[in-house]
N, C-alpha and C positions, 0 to 999 in steps of 0.2 A: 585321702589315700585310697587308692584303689586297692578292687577286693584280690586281686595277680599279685600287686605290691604287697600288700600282706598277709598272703599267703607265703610270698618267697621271702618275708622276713622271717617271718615264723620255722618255714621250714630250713634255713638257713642256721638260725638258734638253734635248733634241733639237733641238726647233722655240726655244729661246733661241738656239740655235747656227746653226743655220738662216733663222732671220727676225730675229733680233735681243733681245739683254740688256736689262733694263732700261735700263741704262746708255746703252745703243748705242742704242737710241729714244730717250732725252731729248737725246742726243747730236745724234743729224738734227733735231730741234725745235730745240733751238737754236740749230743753224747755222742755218737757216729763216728762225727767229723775227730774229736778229742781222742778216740779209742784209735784211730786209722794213725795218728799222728805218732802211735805207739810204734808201728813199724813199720821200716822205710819199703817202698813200695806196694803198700795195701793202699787198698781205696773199697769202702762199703758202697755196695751199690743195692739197686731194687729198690721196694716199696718202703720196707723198715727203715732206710737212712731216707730216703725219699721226704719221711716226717709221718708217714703213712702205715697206722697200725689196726690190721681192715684181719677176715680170718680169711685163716689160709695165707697171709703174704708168710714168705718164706725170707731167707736171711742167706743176701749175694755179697759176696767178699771175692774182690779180684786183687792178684798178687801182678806183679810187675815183676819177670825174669832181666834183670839188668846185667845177666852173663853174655849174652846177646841182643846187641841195641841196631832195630829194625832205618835202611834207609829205602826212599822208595827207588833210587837211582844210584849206580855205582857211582856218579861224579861227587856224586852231593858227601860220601863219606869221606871223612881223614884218611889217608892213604898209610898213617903209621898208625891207622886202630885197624888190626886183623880182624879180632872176632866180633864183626858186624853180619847181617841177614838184611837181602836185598829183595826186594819186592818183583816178583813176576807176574803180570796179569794177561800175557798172552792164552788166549784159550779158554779163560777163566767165567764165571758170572758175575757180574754184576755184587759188589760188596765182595768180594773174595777174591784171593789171591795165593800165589806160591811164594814160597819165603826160602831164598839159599844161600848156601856160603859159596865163594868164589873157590874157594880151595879146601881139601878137608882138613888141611892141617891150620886152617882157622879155628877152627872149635877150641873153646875154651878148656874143653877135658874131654876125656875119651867118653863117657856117655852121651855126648851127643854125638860122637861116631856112628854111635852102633844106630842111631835115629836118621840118618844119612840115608838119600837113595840119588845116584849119582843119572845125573842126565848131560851129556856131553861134557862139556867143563861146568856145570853148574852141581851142585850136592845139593839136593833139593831137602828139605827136613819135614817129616814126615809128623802130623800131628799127634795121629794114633799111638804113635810109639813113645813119642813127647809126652804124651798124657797116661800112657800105662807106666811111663819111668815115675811120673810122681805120684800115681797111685800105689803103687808097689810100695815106695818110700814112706807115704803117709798113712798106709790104710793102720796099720802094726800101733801109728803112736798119736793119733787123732781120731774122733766119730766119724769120717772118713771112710765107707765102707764099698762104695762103689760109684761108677760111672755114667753121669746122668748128661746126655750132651757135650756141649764142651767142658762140663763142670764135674768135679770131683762132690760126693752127694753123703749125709749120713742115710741112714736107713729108711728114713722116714720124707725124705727129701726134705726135709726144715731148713736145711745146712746145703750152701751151693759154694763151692771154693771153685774159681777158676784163676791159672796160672798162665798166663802170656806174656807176650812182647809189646815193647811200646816206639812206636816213630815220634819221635820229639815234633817234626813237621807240619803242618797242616799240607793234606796232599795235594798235587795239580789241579786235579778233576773236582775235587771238591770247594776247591775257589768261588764258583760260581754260588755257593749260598751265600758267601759274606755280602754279596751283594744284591742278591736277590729281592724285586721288593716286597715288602712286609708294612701291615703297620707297628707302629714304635715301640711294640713291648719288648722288645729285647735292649738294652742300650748298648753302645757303639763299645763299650767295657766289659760287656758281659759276651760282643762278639771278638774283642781282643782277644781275652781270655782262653774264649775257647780255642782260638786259631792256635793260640801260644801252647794250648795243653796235647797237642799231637793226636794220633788216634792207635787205639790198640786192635792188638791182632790175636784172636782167641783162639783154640785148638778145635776147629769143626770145618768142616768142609762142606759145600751143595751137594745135597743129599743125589741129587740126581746126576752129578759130573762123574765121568770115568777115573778120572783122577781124582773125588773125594778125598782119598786119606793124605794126600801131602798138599791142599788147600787149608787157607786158612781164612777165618770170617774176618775182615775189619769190622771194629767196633767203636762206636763215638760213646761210650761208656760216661766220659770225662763231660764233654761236650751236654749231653743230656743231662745231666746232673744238674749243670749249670742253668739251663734251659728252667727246668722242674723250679729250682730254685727261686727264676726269676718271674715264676707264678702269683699270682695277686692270690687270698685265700677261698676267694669264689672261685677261680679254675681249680685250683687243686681239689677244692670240693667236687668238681664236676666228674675229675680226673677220677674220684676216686669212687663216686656214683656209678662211672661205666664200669668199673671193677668187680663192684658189687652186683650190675647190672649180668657178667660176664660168669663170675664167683657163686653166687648164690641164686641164679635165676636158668642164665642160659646152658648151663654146666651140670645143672641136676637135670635134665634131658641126655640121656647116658651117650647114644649118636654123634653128639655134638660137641662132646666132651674133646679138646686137642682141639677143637676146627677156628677158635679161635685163642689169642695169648695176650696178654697185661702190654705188652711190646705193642702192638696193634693200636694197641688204646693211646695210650703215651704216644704217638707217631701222630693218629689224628688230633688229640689236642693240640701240635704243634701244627697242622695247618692249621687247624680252624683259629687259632691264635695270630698267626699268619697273617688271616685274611679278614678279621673282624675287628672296632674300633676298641682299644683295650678298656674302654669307658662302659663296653657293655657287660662287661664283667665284675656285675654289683653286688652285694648283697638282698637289695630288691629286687633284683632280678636273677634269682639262683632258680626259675623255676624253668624260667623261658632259656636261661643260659644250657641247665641237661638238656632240655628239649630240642634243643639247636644240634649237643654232642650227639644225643641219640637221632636222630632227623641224619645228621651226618654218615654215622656209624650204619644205618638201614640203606643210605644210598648208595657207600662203597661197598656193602654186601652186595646187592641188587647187583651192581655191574662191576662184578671183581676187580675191582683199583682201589688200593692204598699203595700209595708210592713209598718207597723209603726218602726221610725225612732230606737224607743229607747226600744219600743218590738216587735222588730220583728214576734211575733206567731201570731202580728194580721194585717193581711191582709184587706184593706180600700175596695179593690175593690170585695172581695169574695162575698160577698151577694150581693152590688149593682149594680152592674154588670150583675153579672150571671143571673139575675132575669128578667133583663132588655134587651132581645137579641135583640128585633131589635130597640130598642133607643141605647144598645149599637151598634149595628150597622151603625147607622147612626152617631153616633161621632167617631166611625173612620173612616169612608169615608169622611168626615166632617176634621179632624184633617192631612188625606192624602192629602187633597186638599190643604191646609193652607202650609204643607211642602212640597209639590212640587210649591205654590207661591214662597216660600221662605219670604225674608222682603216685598216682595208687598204685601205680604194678609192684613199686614193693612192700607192700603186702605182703608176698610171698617170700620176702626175702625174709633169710635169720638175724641180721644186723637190724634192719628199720623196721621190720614190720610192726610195729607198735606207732608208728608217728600218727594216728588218724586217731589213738588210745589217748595222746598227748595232748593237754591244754593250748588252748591257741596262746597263750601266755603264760610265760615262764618267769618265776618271779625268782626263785629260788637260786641264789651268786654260784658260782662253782668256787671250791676248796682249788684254787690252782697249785696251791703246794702239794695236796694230797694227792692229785691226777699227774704233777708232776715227777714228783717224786717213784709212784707208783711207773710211768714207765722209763724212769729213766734205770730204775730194779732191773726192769724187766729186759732192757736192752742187753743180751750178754755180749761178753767181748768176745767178738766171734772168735779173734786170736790169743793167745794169751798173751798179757803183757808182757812185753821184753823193752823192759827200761836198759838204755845206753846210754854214753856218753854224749851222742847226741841228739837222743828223744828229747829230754828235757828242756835244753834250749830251745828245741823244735817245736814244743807244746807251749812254751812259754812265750815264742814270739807269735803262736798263731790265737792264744791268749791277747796279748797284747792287739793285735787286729782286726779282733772278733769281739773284744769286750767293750761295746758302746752302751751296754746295758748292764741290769742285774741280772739276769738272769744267763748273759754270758759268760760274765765272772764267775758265777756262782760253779756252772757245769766245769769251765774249764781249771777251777781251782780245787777242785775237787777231784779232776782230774792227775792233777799236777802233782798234788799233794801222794797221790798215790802210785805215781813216777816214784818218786822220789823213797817209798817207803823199797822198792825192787832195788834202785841203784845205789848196791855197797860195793865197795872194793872190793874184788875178788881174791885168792890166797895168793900167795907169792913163795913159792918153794925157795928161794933165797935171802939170805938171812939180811934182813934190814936194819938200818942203823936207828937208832933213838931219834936224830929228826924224822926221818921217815916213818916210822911208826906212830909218832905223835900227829903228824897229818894226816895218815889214814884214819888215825883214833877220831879224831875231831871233827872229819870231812865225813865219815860214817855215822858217825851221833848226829851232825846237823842235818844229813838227809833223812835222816830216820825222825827228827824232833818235828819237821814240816810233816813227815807221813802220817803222823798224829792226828794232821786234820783231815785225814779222806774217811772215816767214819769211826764211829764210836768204841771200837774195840779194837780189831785189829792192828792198827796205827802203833799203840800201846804195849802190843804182846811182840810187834818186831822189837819195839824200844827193850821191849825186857829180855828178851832172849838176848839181842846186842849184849847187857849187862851180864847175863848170866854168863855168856863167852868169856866175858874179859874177868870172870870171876865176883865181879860186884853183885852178890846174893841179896846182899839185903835190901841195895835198889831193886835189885830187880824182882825180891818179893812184893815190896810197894808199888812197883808199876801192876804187878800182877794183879793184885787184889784190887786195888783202884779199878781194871780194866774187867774183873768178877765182878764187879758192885756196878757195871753200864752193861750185863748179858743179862736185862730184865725181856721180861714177857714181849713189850710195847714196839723192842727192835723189829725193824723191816729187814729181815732175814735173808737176802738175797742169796746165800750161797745154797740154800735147799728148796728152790724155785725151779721151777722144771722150765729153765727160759729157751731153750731151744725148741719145746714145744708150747713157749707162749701162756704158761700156768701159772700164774702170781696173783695168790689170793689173798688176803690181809683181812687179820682179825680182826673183829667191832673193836678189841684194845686195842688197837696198832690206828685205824681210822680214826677212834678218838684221841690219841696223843695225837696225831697229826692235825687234828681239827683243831686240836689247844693251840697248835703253832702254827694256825693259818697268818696271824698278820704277822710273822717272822720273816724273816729274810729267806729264801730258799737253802742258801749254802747252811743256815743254819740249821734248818731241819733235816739238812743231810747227813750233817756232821752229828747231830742228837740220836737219830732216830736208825740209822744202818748199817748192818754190818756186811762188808764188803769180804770176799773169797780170801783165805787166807793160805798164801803157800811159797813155798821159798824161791830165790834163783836157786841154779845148782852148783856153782859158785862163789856163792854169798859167803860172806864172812862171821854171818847170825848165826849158825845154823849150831844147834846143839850137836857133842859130836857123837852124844846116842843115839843121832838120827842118821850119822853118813849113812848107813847103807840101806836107807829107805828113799833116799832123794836120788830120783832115780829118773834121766832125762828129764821133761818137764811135767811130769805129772808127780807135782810135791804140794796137793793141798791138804790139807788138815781140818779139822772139825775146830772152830776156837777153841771150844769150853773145854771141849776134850785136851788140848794142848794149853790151854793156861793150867789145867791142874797138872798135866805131866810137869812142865816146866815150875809149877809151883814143887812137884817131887823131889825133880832135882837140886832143886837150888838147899832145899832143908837135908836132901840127903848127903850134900856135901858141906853142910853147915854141921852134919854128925849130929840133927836133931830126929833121934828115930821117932817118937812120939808123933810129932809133927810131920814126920815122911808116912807113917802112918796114916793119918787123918786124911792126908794129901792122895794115900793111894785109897784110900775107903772112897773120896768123891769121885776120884778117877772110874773105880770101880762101877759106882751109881750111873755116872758118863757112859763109859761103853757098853753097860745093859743096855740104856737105850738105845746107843746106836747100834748094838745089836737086833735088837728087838724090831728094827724098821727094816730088815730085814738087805741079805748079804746081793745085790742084784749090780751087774753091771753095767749101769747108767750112772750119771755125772754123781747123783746123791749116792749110790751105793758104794761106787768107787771111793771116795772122800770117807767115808765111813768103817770104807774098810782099812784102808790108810791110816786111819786114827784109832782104829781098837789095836792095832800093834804095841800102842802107846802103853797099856796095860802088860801085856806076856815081858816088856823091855823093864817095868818098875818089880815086878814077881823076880826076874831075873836078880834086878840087882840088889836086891833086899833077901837073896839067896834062897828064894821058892822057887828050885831049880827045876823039881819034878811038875809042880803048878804050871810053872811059864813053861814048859815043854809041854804039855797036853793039850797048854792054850793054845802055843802056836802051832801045835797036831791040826787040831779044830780050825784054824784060821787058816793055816795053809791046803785043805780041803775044798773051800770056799775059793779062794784063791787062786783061781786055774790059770788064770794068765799072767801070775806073779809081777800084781802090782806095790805085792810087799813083802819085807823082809822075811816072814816067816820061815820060808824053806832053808833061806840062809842060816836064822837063826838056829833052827834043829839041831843042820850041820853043826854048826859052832858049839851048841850045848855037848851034844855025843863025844866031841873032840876036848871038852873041860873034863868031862867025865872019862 
């Protein structure tokens, strides 16, 4: 073996361990792919569903507007669908276009009226105002706080929501890459597919057109995915090399910061994939494979050309570049330095720079439950679950055609499982007969008895709450305490993870029960070892009804521990055991110290906590410590400034008893 060849094994070992296994990349796809499938027209895009968990990638989630369905031609639409958006590229650049309705009284509702700017007989729709309508909407009831490009942003840009339109089509001009040639890494399935998947249209306009604000960018979003996907795991490694190379080298150079983007990177793996034999893409060869990306990446610097992947007429580096001589300057002197390091230059990066620290041999297995596990925690659902009528089937048949493994079964039943604990019947304000009610009865317990298996507690406390609605206290004390006696230390705690900033750290207790159930099956150390976000529809038929007026749009999570002892209150306080309601509120009581104690801040954990100390001032009430629960919720509703809880209501209510 040569001394190239292993070195590029060695370093290849490394960067599996480093960025991620095979395994542990299909792994974040399909958590991804399982969460998207939750609601119709999401799709996660970016590094994170990519499989790719590097620092700094952020978390891109694009919604599909299906109020308005994009054609690129008036012949091509049905003549009895009015509210269709027709493509204009007269005058336009290259990737961008204008999007109108034929008439205004096509619009699906008068909000898109007011987004209208009429040009002869065409009503052109204006991005800017498309995208400040659903900021305005969202900022109030999501992290959601401002406008980063085409994408809606939280504060910290961690979070990228963008809302557009989609052309079912593959478009004229882009014809020419199905045929384009290449060598064979793409299969002739993988280019059906894409043609089949249309292309979307996102809300930004060329910065530099007079008409910017009513352009609109096409995007092959879908298409790339697909691409990504169909990477061997030595490209993606390379892929994710030059990110790092981008991230952590050429970025802390303050100048240069913006001059290039992750998009760039992704665009040239797709020529150089293109144009090279997919056989070169080995693991003995992961050294000369970066070297080839970076080799590439220094020559479309040097002479500003990277073409776009799928229109080639437009050129990424023409203007930024050119404009930019002696910042371009200094990232190619910059990027000649790093390729004559070769793999030393990162060294200086924060992710590798220990591989030279690293034994040329690695003897030591990976725990792949424990890496797996650990991020599929950490993946949040960018959206919340909204289990329907037809999530379910929807996640079950893509279950079915995604599970040729364990490891796909494992993610998407786990998934499923936890569909299934949101989808109850909702209330029926008319009075139902006896068969009818007996099918809801039954058709609700069996979704909630399956929800049991998406993790270790939560599953359990919908089960019990179900009971306690329907009055069955003493079941539903037994599920309760059953589901006390699995809220040990060793749980992977996901609901107080700081996952939109990527913080999920795990106790030596939690890594050693995981390590106990390394030769287990994955779904089972899911099911053992995690407690998943607990919180109601709003809706739902569960829901205690001390709680109606805390469930409040979708922000209805809860703390478990905190909510199994409330729910333990009430089931004893209407069993008329005071003794025992007692007891129940004493551990409540020990509960919401803590969560008091971690203090009142409005971020995902503060929120949730405050949510659940309510829990307390509602059991003072009804145990008739009127003046008590009125102090508390003095206290709490203080805290409270954005009245994510009942408190202020409460007050009112107390003064009005009094």
């Amino acid at each position: 073996m040569s001394a190239n060849r292993t070195e590029s094994l060695h370093f290849y070992d490394y960067l599996c361990r480093k960025i991620g296994s095979e395994k542990e990349v299909k792994g974040r796809r399909l958590t991804f792919l399982a969460i998207d499938n939750f609601n119709e027209g999401q799709m996660s895009s970016g590094s994170k569903s990519e499989g790719l968990d590097l620092k700094g990638s952020d978390i891109d989630v694009m919604f599909v507007d299906f109020r308005l369905k994009v054609y690129e031609f008036e012949t091509e639409a049905d003549k009895s669908h009015k509210s269709v958006l027709f493509m204009d590229r007269e005058d336009t650049h290259p990737c961008f276009t204008r999007l109108y309705l034929r008439n205004s009284s096509d619009s699906p509702n008068e909000n898109y009226l007011n987004m209208l700017e009429p040009n002869g007989r065409k009503h052109q729709l204006s991005h800017e105002l498309y995208k400040q309508f659903h900021f305005e909407f969202l900022k109030t009831r999501t992290y959601l706080k401002k406008i980063h490009g085409p994408c809606l942003s939280d504060k910290d840009d961690n979070l990228d929501v963008a809302v557009c339109f989609k052309c079912d089509n593959w478009l004229s001009d882009v014809v020419q890459w199905i045929y384009r040639p290449r060598y064979p890494w793409i299969s002739d399935e993988i280019i059906y597919k894409i043609t089949m998947s249309g292309v979307l249209f996102v809300p930004i306009g060329f910065k530099d057109s007079l008409h910017k604000d009513l352009e609109w960018r096409i995007s092959f979003s879908v298409a790339e995915k697909f691409l990504i996907f169909s990477f061997n795991h030595t490209q993606l490694l390379c892929y994710a090399l030059l990110k790092i190379v981008l991230k952590e080298i050429i970025e802390k150079e303050e100048d240069l910061k913006g001059l290039l983007c992750s998009y760039y990177l992704k665009t040239l793996i797709f020529w150089i994939s293109d144009e090279i034999d997919p056989t070169f893409w080995r693991p003995d060869n992961t050294t000369d494979c970066f070297m080839s990306c970076l080799q590439r990446l220094l020559y479309c610097v040097e002479y500003s050309v990277l073409l776009h992947y799928f229109i080639p007429d437009f050129n990424f580096f023409d203007l930024r570049l050119s404009a930019e001589l002696d910042t371009k300057k200094k990232l190619t002197s910059l990027l000649t330095n790093l390729y004559q390091q070769g793999i030393e230059c990162f060294s200086s990066s924060e992710t590798l720079h220990d591989f030279n620290n690293c034994s040329t041999k690695i003897d030591k297995p990976l725990n792949t439950n424990s890496r797996l596990v650990h991020d599929i925690l950490k993946i949040p659902c960018s959206c919340q679950f909204i289990s329907t009528e037809k999530s379910i089937p929807k996640l079950l048949n893509c279950m079915l055609y995604h599970s040729k493994t364990e490891l796909c079964r494992a993610i998407f039943l786990c998934h499923l499982a936890r569909a299934h604990q949101f989808y109850t019947s909702p209330y029926n304000q008319y009075k139902e007969n006896n068969k009818q009610q007996y099918y809801k009865y039954t058709s609700d317990l069996s979704h909630l008895v399956i929800g049991v298996y998406s993790d270790a507690v939560v599953g359990w406390l919908m089960l019990a709450s179900f009971f306690y609605v329907k009055k069955n206290y003493f079941t539903a004390l037994d599920i309760i305490h059953y589901a006390l006696s699995k809220l040990t230390d060793e749980k992977c705690d996901n609901l107080f993870s700081d996952k939109i900033h990527n913080k999920l750290i795990f106790s030596p207790k939690q890594e050693s029960a995981i390590e106990m159930m390394k030769n287990q099956k994955l779904i089972s150390t899911l099911k053992a070892f995690t407690i998943t976000q607990f919180q109601f529809e709003s809706d739902s038929q569960i829901i205690p009804k001390e709680l109606y007026q805390d469930i409040i749009g979708r922000k209805n999570k809860f703390h478990p521990l905190a909510f199994a002892h409330f729910l333990r209150f009430l089931c004893y306080y209407h069993l008329h055991d005071r003794v025992s309601s007692e007891d129940a509120m004493l551990q409540l009581t020990v509960v919401c110290k803590e969560i008091i104690r971690t203090g009142m801040v409005y971020d995902q954990v503060g929120y949730i906590h405050m949510k659940s100390s309510v829990f307390w001032g509602i059991a003072a009430h009804m145990m008739g410590k009127t003046n008590t629960a009125n102090a508390f919720f003095k206290k709490l509703a203080k805290f409270d400034k954005k009245n994510l809880t009942s408190a202020a209501k409460r007050i009112r209510g107390l003064k009005m008893d009094q």
